[in-house]
N, C-alpha and C positions, 0 to 999 in steps of 0.2 A: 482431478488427476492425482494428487499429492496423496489423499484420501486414500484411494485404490490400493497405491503402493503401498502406505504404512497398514491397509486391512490385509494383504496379502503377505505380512511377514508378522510371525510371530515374534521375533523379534524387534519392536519398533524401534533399538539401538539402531539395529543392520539394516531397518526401513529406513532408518533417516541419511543415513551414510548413503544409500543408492538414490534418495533422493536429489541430495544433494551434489551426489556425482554428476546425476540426470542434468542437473541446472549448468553445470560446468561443460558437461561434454553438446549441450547443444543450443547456448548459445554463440550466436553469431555475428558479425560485424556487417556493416553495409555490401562491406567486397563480399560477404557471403567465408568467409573465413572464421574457424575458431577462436572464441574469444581466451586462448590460453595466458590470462592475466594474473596478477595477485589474487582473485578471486579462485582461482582452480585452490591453490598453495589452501585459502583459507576454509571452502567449504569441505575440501579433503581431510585437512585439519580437522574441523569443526565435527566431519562425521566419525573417523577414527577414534576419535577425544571420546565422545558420545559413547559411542562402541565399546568401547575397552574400561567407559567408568562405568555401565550398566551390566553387568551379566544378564543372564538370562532369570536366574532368581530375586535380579532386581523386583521390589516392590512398588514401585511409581515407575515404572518407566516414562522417558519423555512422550507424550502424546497434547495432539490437539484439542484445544476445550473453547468453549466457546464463548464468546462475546457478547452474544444476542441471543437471550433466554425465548424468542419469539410471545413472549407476554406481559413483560412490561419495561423500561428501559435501566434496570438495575445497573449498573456498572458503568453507566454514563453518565457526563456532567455536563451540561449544559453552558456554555461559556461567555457565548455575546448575541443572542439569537432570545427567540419570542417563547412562551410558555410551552407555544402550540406550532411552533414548527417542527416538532418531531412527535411520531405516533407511531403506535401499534396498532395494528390494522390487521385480520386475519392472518396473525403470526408472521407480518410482514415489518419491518422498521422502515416506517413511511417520513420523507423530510419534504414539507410543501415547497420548498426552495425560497423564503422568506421571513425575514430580511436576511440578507447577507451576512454571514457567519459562521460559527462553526460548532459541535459536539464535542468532548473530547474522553478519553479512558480516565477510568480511578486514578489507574495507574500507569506508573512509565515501561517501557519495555527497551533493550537492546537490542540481539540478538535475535531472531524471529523467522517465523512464515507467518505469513498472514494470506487466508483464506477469506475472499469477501465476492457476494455477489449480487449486483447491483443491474435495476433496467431505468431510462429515463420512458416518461411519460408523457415530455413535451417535444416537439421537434426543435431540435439544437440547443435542449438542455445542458445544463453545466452545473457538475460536482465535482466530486474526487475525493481520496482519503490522502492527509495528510502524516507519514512518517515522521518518527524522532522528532517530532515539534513540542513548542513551548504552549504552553497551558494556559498562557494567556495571549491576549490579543492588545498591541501596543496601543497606543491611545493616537486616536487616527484614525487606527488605520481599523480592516475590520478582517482581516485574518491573519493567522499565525505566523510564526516564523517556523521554517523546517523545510521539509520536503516535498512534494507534493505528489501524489500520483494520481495522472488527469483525469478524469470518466466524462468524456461528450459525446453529446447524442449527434449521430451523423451529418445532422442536417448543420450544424453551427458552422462549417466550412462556409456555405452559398448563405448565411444570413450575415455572416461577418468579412464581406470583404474591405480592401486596403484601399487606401485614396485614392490608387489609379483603378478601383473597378475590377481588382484581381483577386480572386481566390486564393485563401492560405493553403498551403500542400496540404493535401490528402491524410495525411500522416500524423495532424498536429489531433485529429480527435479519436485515434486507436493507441491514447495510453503513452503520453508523453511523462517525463519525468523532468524534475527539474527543481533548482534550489529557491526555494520563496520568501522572502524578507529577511532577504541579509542572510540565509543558508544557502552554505557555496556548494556544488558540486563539479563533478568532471563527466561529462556526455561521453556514453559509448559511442552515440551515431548522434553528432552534434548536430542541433538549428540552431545558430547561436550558442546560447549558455544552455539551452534547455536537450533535451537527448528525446530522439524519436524513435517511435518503433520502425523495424527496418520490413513487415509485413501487414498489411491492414487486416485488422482480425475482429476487432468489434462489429456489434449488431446493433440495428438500430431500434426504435422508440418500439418500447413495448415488448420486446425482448431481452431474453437476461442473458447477462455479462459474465463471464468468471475470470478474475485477477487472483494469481495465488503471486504474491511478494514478497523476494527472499532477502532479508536484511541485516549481513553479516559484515561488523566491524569496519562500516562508512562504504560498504559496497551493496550497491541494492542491485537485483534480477527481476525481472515482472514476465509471468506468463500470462498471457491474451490469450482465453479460449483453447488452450489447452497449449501453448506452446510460446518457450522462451521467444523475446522478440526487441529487447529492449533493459537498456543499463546504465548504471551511472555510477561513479568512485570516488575515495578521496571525500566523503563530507565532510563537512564540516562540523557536523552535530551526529551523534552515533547513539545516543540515548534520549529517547522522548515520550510525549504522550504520541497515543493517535487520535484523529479527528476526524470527524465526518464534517461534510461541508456542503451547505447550502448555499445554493448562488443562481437564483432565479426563476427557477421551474422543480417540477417535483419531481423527486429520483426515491426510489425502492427500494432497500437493501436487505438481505436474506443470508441466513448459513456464515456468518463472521465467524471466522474460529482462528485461533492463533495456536501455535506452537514455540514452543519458549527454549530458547537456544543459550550454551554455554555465555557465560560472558564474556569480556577481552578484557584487554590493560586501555582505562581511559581516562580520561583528563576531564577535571571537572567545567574546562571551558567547551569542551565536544559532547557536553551534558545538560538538558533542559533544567532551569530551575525547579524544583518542586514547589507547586501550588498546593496549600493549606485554605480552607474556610471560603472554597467558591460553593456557589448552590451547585445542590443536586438537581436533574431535570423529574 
């Protein structure tokens, strides 16, 4: 979706401003209401800003680049996981879902879209990418601190029920958010701590997904399949790596492309350390 918009304006300034408008004017809260929050102020902000520092003889304008060269895993690092849990596979970034762990970027990012599309392979497979996270993984434990954005395969509902024999809501495997080891956030459509989407919109095994994740100044948006559905504020971490995550079964990932957005005013404690002298995968 995001794509379309930015091919269709030669100006990718004025693309990104209508994108980002796009993200404001159609998300929605559970009652089905505008989510007219700090986030409208910011991504309006965010687009204008854009707008008005790039003309149009700008020479780099902001555009999306990619993360997954589809030939070999350049730009990734490997963090707490097997040699061989992550491949290239007919220009596919393949993760056998073992052992438990994660991938994560060279580098950090703030501000952002992030474009990623992903299908599981097992029934009621579990991944997800990790936002604004830490580059490392504490000793323990065996994933990050940060953010999480969920990716399960449908079926994990009916394989993981609760001591009394009941099914988790519908809702918790179409793209839940939510802050992960010791990162705080605030739920647009709360379960708990964690934030749900308010329309089911993922596919199941063997179909592909598309999450485009819009990540300005501790406010994140997540579109499902082509449409806002799901939000969270207020993080507590605003600068990080990202990661890909394996956790039991094998998920697929295709087309990662990010777009790199102005910075804000932040605090070095709302900041991932930097990790120096991990391997390369």
């Amino acid at each position: 979706m995001i794509r379309e918009v930015l091919a269709a304006f030669p100006n990718k300034a004025a693309a990104l401003q209508t994108v980002l408008l796009f993200c404001y004017e159609t998300g929605t809260n559970r009652k089905g209401r505008t989510m007219k929050s700090s986030f409208g102020v910011i991504v309006c902000g965010c687009g204008l800003l854009l707008a008005g520092a790039m003309p149009l003889c700008a020479a780099e304008p902001a555009q999306f680049r990619d993360l997954f060269n589809g030939t070999d895993l350049s730009g990734w690092v490997n963090v707490n996981t097997d040699e061989d849990t992550w491949s290239v596979r007919d220009g596919l970034l393949v993760c056998s879902g073992h052992p438990i762990g994660v991938m994560r970027s060279e580098k950090q990012y703030e501000n952002f879209i992030l474009h990623i599309e992903w299908r599981h392979m097992e029934a009621g497979g579990n991944s997800g990418v990790f936002v604004w996270s830490a580059g490392t993984v504490a000793e323990g434990k065996r994933l990050p601190k940060g953010v999480e954005v969920q990716m399960l395969e449908l079926d994990w509902v009916n394989q993981h029920k609760d001591k009394d024999g009941k099914l988790p809501p519908i809702a918790y495997v179409h793209g839940e958010l939510f802050g992960a080891m010791g990162a705080k956030t605030v739920p647009d459509n709360p379960r708990g701590d964690r934030s749900k989407s308010i329309e089911n919109r993922c596919k199941g095994k063997g179909e592909w997904n598309t999450y485009d994740v819009v990540c300005v100044d501790g406010v994140i948006k997540l579109s499902v399949n082509g449409k806002f559905v799901n939000g969270i504020s207020q993080s507590s971490v605003k600068k990080g790596y990202l990661c890909l995550e394996s956790e039991g079964a094998e998920i697929h990932f295709r087309n990662i492309r990010i777009l790199e957005l102005p910075p804000g005013i932040i605090t070095p404690e709302e900041t991932a350390p930097e990790v120096i002298g991990v391997r390369k995968k």
